[in-house]
C-alpha positions in Angstrom: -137.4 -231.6 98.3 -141.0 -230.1 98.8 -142.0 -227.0 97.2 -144.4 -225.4 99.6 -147.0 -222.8 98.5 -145.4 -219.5 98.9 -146.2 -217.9 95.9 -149.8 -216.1 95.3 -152.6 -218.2 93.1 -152.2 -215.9 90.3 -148.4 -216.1 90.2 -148.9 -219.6 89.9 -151.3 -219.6 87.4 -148.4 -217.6 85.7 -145.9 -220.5 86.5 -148.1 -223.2 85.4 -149.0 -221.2 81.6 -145.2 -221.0 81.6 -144.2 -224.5 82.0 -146.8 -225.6 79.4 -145.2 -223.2 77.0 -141.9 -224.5 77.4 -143.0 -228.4 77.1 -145.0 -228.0 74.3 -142.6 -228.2 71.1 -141.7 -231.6 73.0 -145.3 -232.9 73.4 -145.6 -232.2 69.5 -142.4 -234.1 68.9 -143.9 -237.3 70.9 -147.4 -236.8 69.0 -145.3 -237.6 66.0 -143.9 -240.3 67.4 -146.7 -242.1 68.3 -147.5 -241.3 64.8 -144.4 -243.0 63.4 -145.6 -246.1 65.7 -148.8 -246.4 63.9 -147.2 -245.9 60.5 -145.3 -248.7 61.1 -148.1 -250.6 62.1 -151.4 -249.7 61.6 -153.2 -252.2 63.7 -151.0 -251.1 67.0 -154.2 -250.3 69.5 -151.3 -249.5 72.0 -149.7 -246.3 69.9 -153.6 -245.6 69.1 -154.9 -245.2 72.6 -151.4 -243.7 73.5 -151.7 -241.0 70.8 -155.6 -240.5 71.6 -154.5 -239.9 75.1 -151.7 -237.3 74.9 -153.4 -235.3 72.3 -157.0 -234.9 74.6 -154.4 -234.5 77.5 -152.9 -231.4 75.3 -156.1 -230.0 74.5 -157.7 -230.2 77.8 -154.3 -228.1 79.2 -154.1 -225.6 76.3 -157.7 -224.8 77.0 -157.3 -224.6 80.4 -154.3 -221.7 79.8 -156.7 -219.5 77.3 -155.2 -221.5 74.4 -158.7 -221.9 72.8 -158.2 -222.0 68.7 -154.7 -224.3 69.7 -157.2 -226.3 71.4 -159.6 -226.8 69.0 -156.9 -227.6 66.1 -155.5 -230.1 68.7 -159.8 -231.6 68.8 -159.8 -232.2 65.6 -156.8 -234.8 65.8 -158.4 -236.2 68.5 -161.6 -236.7 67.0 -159.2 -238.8 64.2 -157.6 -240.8 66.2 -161.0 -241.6 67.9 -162.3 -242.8 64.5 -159.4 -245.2 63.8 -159.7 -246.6 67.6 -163.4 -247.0 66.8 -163.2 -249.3 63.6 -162.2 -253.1 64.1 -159.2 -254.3 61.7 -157.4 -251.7 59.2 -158.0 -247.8 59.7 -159.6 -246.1 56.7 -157.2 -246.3 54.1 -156.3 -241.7 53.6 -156.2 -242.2 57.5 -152.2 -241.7 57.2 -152.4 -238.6 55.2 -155.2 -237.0 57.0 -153.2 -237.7 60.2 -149.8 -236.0 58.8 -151.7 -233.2 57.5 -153.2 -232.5 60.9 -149.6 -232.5 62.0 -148.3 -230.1 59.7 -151.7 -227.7 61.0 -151.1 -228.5 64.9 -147.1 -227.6 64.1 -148.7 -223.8 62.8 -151.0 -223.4 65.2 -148.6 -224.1 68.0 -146.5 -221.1 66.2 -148.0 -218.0 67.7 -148.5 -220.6 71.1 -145.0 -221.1 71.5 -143.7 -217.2 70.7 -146.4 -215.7 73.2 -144.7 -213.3 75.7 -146.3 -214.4 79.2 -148.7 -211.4 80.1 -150.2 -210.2 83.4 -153.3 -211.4 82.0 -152.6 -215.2 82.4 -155.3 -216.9 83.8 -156.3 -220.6 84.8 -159.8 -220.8 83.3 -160.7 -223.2 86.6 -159.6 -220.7 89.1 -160.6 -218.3 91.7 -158.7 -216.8 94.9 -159.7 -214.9 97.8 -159.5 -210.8 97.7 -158.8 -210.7 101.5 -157.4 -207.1 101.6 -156.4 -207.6 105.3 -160.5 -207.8 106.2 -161.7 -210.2 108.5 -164.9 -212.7 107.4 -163.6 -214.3 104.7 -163.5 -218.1 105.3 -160.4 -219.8 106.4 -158.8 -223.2 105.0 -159.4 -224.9 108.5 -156.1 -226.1 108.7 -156.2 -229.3 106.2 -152.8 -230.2 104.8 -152.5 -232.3 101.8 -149.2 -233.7 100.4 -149.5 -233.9 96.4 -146.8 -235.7 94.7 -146.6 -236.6 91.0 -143.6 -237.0 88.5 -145.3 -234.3 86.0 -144.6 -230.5 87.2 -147.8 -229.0 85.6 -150.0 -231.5 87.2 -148.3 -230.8 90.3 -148.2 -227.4 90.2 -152.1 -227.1 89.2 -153.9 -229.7 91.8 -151.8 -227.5 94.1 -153.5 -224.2 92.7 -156.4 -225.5 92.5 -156.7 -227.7 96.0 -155.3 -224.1 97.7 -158.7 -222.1 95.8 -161.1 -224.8 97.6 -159.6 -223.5 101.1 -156.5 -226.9 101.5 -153.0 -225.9 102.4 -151.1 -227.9 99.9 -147.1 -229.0 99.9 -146.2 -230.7 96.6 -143.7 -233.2 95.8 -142.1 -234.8 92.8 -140.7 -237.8 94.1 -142.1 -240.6 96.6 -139.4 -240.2 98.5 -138.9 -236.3 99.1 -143.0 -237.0 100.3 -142.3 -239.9 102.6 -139.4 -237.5 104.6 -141.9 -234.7 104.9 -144.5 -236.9 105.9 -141.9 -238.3 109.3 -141.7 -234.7 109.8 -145.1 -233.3 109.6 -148.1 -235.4 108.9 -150.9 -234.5 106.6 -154.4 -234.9 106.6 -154.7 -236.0 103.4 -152.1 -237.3 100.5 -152.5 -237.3 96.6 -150.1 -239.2 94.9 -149.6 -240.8 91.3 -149.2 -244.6 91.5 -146.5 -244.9 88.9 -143.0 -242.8 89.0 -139.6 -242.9 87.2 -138.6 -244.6 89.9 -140.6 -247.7 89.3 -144.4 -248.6 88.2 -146.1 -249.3 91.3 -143.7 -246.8 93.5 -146.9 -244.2 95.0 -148.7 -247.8 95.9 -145.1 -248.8 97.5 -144.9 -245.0 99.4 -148.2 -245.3 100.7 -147.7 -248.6 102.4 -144.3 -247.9 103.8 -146.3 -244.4 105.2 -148.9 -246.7 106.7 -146.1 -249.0 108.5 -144.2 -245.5 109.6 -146.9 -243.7 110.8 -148.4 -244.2 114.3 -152.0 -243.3 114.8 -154.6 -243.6 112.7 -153.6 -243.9 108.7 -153.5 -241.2 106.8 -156.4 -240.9 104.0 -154.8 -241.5 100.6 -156.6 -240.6 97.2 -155.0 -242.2 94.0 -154.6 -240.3 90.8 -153.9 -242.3 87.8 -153.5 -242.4 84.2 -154.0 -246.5 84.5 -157.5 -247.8 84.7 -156.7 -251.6 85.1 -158.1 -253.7 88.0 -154.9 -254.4 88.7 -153.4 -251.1 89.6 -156.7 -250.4 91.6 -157.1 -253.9 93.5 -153.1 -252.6 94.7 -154.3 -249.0 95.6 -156.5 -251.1 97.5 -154.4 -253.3 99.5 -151.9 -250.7 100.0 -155.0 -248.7 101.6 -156.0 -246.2 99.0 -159.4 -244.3 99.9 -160.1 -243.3 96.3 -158.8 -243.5 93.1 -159.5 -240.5 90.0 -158.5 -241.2 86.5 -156.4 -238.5 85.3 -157.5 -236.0 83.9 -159.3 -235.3 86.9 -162.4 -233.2 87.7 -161.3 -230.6 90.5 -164.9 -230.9 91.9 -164.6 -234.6 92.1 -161.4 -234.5 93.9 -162.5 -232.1 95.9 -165.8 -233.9 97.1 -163.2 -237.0 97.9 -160.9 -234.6 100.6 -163.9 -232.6 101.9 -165.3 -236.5 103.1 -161.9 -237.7 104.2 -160.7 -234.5 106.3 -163.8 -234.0 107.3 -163.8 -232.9 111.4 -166.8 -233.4 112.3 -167.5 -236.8 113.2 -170.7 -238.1 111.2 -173.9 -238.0 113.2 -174.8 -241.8 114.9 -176.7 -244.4 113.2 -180.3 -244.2 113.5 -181.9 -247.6 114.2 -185.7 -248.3 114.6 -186.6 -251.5 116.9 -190.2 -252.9 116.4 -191.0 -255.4 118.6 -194.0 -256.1 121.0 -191.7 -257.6 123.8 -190.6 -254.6 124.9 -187.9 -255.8 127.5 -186.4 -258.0 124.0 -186.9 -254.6 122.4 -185.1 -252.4 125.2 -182.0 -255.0 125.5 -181.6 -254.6 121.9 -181.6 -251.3 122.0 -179.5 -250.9 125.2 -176.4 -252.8 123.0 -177.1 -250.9 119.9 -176.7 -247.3 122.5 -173.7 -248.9 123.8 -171.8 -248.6 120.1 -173.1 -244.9 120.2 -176.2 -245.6 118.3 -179.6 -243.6 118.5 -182.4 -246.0 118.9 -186.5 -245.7 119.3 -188.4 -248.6 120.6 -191.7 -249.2 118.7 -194.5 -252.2 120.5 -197.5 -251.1 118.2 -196.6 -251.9 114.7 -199.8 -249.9 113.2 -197.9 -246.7 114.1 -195.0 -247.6 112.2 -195.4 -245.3 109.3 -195.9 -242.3 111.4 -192.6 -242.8 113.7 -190.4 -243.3 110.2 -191.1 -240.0 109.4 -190.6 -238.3 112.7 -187.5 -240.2 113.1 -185.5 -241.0 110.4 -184.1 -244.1 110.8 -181.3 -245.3 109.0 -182.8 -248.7 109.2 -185.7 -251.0 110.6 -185.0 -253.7 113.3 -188.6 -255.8 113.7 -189.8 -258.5 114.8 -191.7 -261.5 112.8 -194.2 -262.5 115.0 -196.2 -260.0 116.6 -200.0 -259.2 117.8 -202.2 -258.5 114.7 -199.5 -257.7 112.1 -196.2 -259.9 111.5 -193.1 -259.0 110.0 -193.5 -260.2 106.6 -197.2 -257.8 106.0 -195.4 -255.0 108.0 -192.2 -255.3 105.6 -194.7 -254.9 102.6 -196.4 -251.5 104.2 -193.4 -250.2 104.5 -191.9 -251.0 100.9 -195.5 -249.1 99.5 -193.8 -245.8 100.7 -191.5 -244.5 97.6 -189.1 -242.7 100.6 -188.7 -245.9 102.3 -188.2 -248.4 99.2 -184.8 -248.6 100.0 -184.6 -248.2 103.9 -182.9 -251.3 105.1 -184.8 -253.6 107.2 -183.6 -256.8 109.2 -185.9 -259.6 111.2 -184.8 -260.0 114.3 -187.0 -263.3 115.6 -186.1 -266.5 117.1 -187.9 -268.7 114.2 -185.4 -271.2 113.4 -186.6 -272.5 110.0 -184.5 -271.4 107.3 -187.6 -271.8 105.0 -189.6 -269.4 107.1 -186.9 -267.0 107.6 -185.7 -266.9 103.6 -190.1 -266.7 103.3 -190.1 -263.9 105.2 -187.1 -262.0 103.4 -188.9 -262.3 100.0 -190.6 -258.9 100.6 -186.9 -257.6 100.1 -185.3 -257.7 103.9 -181.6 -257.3 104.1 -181.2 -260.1 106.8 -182.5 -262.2 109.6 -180.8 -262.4 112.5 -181.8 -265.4 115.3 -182.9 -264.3 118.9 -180.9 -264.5 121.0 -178.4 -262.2 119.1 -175.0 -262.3 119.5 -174.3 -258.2 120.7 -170.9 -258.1 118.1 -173.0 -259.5 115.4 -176.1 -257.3 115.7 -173.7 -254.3 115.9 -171.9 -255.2 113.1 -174.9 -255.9 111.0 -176.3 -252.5 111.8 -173.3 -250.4 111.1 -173.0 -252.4 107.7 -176.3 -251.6 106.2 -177.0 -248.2 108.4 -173.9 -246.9 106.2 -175.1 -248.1 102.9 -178.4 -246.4 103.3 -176.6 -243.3 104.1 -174.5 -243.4 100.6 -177.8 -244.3 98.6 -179.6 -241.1 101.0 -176.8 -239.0 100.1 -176.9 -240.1 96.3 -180.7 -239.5 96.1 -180.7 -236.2 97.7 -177.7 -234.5 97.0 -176.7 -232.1 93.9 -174.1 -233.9 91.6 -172.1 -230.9 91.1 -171.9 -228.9 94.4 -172.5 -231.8 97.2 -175.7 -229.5 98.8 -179.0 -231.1 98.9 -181.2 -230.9 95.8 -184.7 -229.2 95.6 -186.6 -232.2 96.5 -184.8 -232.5 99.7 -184.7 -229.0 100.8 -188.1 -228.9 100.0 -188.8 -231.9 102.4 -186.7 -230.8 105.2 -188.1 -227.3 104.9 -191.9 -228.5 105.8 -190.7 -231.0 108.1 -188.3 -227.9 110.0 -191.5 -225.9 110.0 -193.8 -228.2 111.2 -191.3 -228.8 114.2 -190.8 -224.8 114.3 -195.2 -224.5 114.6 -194.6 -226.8 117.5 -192.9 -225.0 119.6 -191.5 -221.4 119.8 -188.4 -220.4 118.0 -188.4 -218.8 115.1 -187.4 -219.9 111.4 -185.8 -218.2 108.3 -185.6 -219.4 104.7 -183.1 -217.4 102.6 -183.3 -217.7 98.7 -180.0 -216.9 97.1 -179.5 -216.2 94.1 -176.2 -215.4 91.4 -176.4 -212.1 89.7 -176.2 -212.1 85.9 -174.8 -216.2 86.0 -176.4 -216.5 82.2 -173.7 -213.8 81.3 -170.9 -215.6 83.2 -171.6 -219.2 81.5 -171.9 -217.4 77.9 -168.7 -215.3 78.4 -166.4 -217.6 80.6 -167.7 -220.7 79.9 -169.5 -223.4 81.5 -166.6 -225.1 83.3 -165.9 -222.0 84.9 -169.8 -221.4 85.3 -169.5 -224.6 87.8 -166.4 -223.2 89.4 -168.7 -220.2 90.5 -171.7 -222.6 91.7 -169.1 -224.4 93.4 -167.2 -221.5 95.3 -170.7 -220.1 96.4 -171.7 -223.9 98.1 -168.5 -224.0 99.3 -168.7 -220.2 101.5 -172.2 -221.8 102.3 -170.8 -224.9 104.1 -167.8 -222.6 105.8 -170.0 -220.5 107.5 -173.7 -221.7 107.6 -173.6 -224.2 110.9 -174.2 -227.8 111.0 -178.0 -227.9 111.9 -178.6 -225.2 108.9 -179.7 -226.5 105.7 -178.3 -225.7 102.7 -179.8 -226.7 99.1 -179.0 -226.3 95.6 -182.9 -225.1 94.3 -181.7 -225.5 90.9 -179.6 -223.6 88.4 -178.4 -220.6 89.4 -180.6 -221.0 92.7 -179.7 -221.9 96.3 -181.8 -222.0 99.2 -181.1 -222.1 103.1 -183.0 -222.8 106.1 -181.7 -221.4 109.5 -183.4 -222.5 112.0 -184.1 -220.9 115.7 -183.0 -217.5 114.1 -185.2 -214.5 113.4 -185.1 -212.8 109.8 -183.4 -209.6 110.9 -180.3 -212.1 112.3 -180.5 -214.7 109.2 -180.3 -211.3 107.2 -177.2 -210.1 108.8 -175.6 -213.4 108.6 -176.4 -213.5 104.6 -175.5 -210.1 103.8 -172.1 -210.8 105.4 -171.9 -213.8 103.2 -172.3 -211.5 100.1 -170.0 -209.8 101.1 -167.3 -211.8 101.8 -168.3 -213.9 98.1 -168.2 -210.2 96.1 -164.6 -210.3 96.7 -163.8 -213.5 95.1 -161.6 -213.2 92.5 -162.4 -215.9 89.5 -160.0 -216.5 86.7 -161.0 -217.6 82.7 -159.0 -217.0 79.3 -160.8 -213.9 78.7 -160.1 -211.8 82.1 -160.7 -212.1 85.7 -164.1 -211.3 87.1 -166.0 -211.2 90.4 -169.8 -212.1 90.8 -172.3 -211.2 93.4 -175.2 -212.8 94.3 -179.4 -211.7 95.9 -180.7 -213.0 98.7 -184.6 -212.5 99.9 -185.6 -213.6 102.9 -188.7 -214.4 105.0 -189.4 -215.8 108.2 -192.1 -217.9 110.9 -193.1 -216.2 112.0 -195.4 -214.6 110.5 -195.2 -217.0 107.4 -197.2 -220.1 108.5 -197.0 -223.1 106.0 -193.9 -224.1 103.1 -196.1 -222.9 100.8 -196.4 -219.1 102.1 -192.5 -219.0 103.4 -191.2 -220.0 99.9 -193.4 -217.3 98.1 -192.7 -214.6 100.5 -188.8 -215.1 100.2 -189.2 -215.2 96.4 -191.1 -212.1 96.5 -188.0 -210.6 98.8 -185.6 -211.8 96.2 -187.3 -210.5 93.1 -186.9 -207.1 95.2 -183.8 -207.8 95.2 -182.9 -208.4 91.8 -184.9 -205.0 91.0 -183.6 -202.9 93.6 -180.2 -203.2 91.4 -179.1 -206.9 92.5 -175.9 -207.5 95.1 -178.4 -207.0 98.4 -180.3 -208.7 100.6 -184.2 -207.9 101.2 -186.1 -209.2 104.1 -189.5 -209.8 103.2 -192.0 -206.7 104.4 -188.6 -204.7 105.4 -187.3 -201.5 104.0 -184.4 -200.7 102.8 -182.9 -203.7 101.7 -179.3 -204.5 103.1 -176.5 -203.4 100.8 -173.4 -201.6 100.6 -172.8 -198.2 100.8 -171.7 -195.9 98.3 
C-alpha cells in the first residue's frame, strides 16, 4: 500500500525523529551483537565491516535528528572498529574491553535519547520547506513524480522529505510489489528503489525489470540505492536497466543532481559538429546527414581560420579532412591540441586514405577515429553522437560547481565576455546580477556546514526554476553567485531578482538548533553603459557592496537610487 505525502515537511520531520527514537534500544541491541560475533572470533572481517557500518549508519541519523553529543559517543566506536578493520591479522589485544566499555557509554548516552518527549522544535538538520502563505511566485515542483520504495521506514520516510524540499512529488513504498501496482496505475517519472528486500536479495533489480516489460512507452528512469557495493549487484542494476546507482548513505545533493538529469523536460540542445574540408560539396553532404539526425553543423574550406570558428561556434567536436591545400589533417590536429580549451575536444579524420599505417599516423596527434570516405550515413551518425556526448560530460565536469550543478567562475567568466562581445555587436541590452547570501559565515558556524550547502543548494535551485534557459547562472565562489540575463535592461533584470529575494526570504530551513530563514544582495549593472567584462563586473560589485551597506536583503542597480527592497 503507498503512503503518499499528505502530511506537511515539518510534521514529517516529526515522524521521522520519532521512528528513530523508537528503533534505537534495538539498534543498540544488534551493535552488541555484532559485538558477540567478533568476540567469538576476532578475525571475522564480516561482523567487522557489519559493526563499522551500522554504527556510522546510527551516527549519521542521530546527527541528522539534533542528537549531536549521542552522535559523537556513537564516533568514537566507530573510529574503534575502524582501527581493528585497518590492522591485518589479530586486533590489538584491550581491543575487547575498550569495545565493551564503549558499549556500556553508548547504553548511557542513549538514556536521556530514548526518554526525550518529541517537541515542536524537531528538526531535520538537512531540511528546508516553502513559506507559501497562499502567495503566488514561489516555484512550483513541475509536476515530477518519483516512486521511492525501500524495506527501512526512516529511510523511506526521509528521501521522501527530503526529495519533496528539492520541489519532487514523492509516493513511497515499502514493498516491490505495493510499487509495481501503483506504477500500472499511475506512472512516474522517476523510481528509487533498494535492490535487496525481505522478500528476496535481488527483488528491486527483479521489480524494475518486470516494470520495464509492463510498461509501454519509453522506460521509466530508475536510480538504485544500495547498501551493497559489489560489481555484481551493479552489473544486475545494469541489465535490469538501472540509470544510476548511490551507496547508502546517500548525499541528498547527489541524488538530487541524478533526478534533476533524468526528469529533465527540456530536451538537451543538438550536437554541435564542425566539418573541415576543402571539397565543399564532400563537406555539405556530410553535413546534410549529420542535419538530418537533428544535428547543427558549420562547414569550414580554409583550415587557417580554424581557431577563430571554434570559438565562435562551439563545437562539440571536429570532423576534418587529411589532405588538404597548405595544411593537412595531422599539422591542423596539432594547432588545435596547443589550445588548453580544446585539448579535449574530440576530433575524427574523415579521408579516403586507405592505409591503415597512414591513418593510425595520422591519429598519433590524439584523434578519436578515422572514418574512410565514402562514409556510411549510420556509421558517421553514430560516431558523432558517441563522442559529441562524451565531450559534453567532460564540458560539464570542467565547468560546473561540484556542489550546486551551476557553472563555476571560470566559465561564467568566459561566457560573460563572449555574451558581451555578441551583445557590442548588435543592439540589445545585457545585465550581470551579483548575488550574494547575507550573513552565510554565521549560518555555517551556527547550523553547520551540511546545512550551509543545503542553503547554497536551495538558492541554485530557485535560480534554475525561474531564471530561463538562455540565462546563465554561475556559482562565483563561496557564498557568491553570478547571473547573466541577456537581451534585458537593468531596471527588468532588477525586478526579476528582487522577486527572487523575495520568494527565497521565505524559505524556511531546518537544523538541530532552530529553524531559520536567510536572505540574500543582489547588485546589478548593465550594457549598456558598461562596455567591457572588466567594467560590468566592477560596477555590479560596486552595486552589491551598496547593497550589503544599505542593511543587506535588497537589490541595488548600479547608478540607481533607492535600492529595491521591502517595505516596512
Amino acid at each position: 500500500m503507498s503512503e503518499t505525502r499528505t502530511h506537511s515537511p515539518r510534521e514529517k520531520i516529526t515522524r521521522l525523529r520519532r521512528f528513530f527514537l523508537e528503533r534505537l534500544p534495538e539498534r543498540l541491541v544488534a551493535a552488541r551483537a555484532l559485538l558477540e560475533r567478533l568476540k567469538a572470533d576476532p578475525v571475522d572481517r564480516d561482523a567487522a565491516v557489519d559493526l563499522h557500518r551500522h554504527l556510522h549508519n546510527l551516527k549519521g541519523t542521530g546527527a541528522s535528528f539534533g542528537f549531536r553529543e549521542f552522535a559523537e559517543a556513537v564516533a568514537q566506536g566507530e573510529g574503534l572498529v575502524a582501527t581493528v578493520l585497518e590492522q591485518p591479522g589479530e586486533p590489538p589485544a584491550d581491543w575487547r574491553e575498550r569495545l565493551l566499555d564503549f558499549l556500556d557509554a553508548l547504553d548511557q548516552a542513549a538514556v536521556p535519547v530514548c526518554s526525550m518527549e518529541e517537541a515542536d522544535g524537531c528538526r531535520d538538520a538537512d531540511g528546508f520547506t516553502l513559506l507559501t502563505d497562499g502567495r503566488p511566485g514561489v516555484p512550483e515542483t513541475g509536476g515530477r513524480l518519483v516512486y521511492i520504495c525501500d524495506d527501512d521506514g526512516l529511510t523511506l520516510e526521509k528521501l521522501g522529505s527530503q526529495l519533496a524540499c528539492f520541489g519532487y512529488e514523492t509516493e513511497t513504498f515499502l514493498t516491490p510489489e505495493s510499487l509495481y501496482a501503483a506504477a500500472l496505475g499511475r506512472r512516474p517519472d522517476a523510481l528509487v528503489l533498494d535492490i535487496r528486500f525481505p522478500t528476496g536479495p535481488d527483488a528491486g533489480i527483479t521489480l524494475l525489470s518486470d516494470l520495464r516489460r509492463a510498461i509501454s512507452g519509453d522506460p521509466v528512469p530508475a536510480v538504485f540505492l544500495s547498501a551493497r557495493d559489489d560489481f555484481a549487484a551493479r552489473m544486475e542494476s545494469v541489465r535490469a536497466g538501472g540509470d544510476a546507482y548511490f551507496l547508502k548513505p546517500t548525499h541528498i545533493s547527489e541524488l538530487v543532481a541524478a533526478l534533476d538529469q533524468l526528469t529533465h523536460q527540456q530536451k538537451p540542445a543538438p550536437y554541435r559538429v564542425l566539418i573541415v574540408d576543402d571539397e565543399t560539396e564532400v563537406a555539405d553532404y556530410h553535413a546534410l546527414i549529420l542535419q538530418e539526425a537533428g544535428m547543427v553543423t558549420r562547414q569550414l574550406d580554409r583550415p587557417q581560420r580554424v581557431l577563430e570558428v571554434l570559438e565562435e561556434f562551439l563545437p562539440d567536436m571536429v570532423l576534418m579532412d587529411i589532405y588538404m591545400p597548405g595544411c593537412n589533417g595531422h599539422d591542423l590536429a596539432k594547432v588545435i591540441r596547443q589550445v588548453p580549451n580544446h585539448v579535449g575536444l574530440p576530433i575524427v579524420y574523415l579521408s579516403s586514405e586507405p592505409d591503415r599505417k597512414k591513418q593510425f599516423s595520422a591519429m598519433r596527434v590524439g584523434a578519436e577515429g578515422f572514418l574512410t570516405k565514402p562514409v556510411v550515413p549510420d556509421e558517421l551518425v553514430a560516431r558523432v553522437s558517441v563522442l559529441a556526448e562524451r565531450m559534453r560530460i567532460l564540458r560539464a565536469h570542467m565547468a560546473r560547481d561540484s556542489l550546486t550543478g551551476l557553472l563555476n567562475h571560470t566559465s561564467t567568466t568566459h561566457l560573460l565576455e563572449r555574451s558581451l562581445a555578441a551583445a557590442g555587436r548588435g543592439t540589445s541590452p545585457l545585465s550581470f546580477a551579483m548575488i550574494d547570501l547575507d550573513r552565510f559565515k554565521l549560518v555555517n558556524d551556527t547550523h553547520g556546514h551540511l546545512v550551509g550547502d543545503q542553503v547554497l543548494l536551495a538558492l541554485s535551485r530557485v535560480l534554475r526554476q525561474r531564471l530561463r534557459a538562455t540565462d546563465v547562472i554561475g556559482r562565483y565562489g563561496g557564498e557568491e553567485f553570478a547571473v547573466i540575463l541577456q537581451d534585458t535592461a537593468a531596471a527588468a533584470a532588477a525586478a526579476l531578482i528582487d522577486g527572487l529575494r523575495r520568494d527565497f526570504s521565505r524559505l524556511l530551513f531546518h537544523s538541530a538548533t532552530g529553524s531559520f530563514r536567510c536572505t540574500f544582495s543582489a547588485g546589478i549593472a548593465g550594457h549598456p553603459p558598461q562596455k567591457t567584462p572588466e567594467r560590468l563586473r566592477e560596477a555590479a560589485d560596486r552595486a552589491l557592496y551598496a547593497a550589503k551597506h544599505g542593511g543587506r536583503d535588497r537589490v541595488v542597480v548600479d547608478g540607481a537610487e533607492p535600492p529595491l527592497r521591502d517595505e516596512p
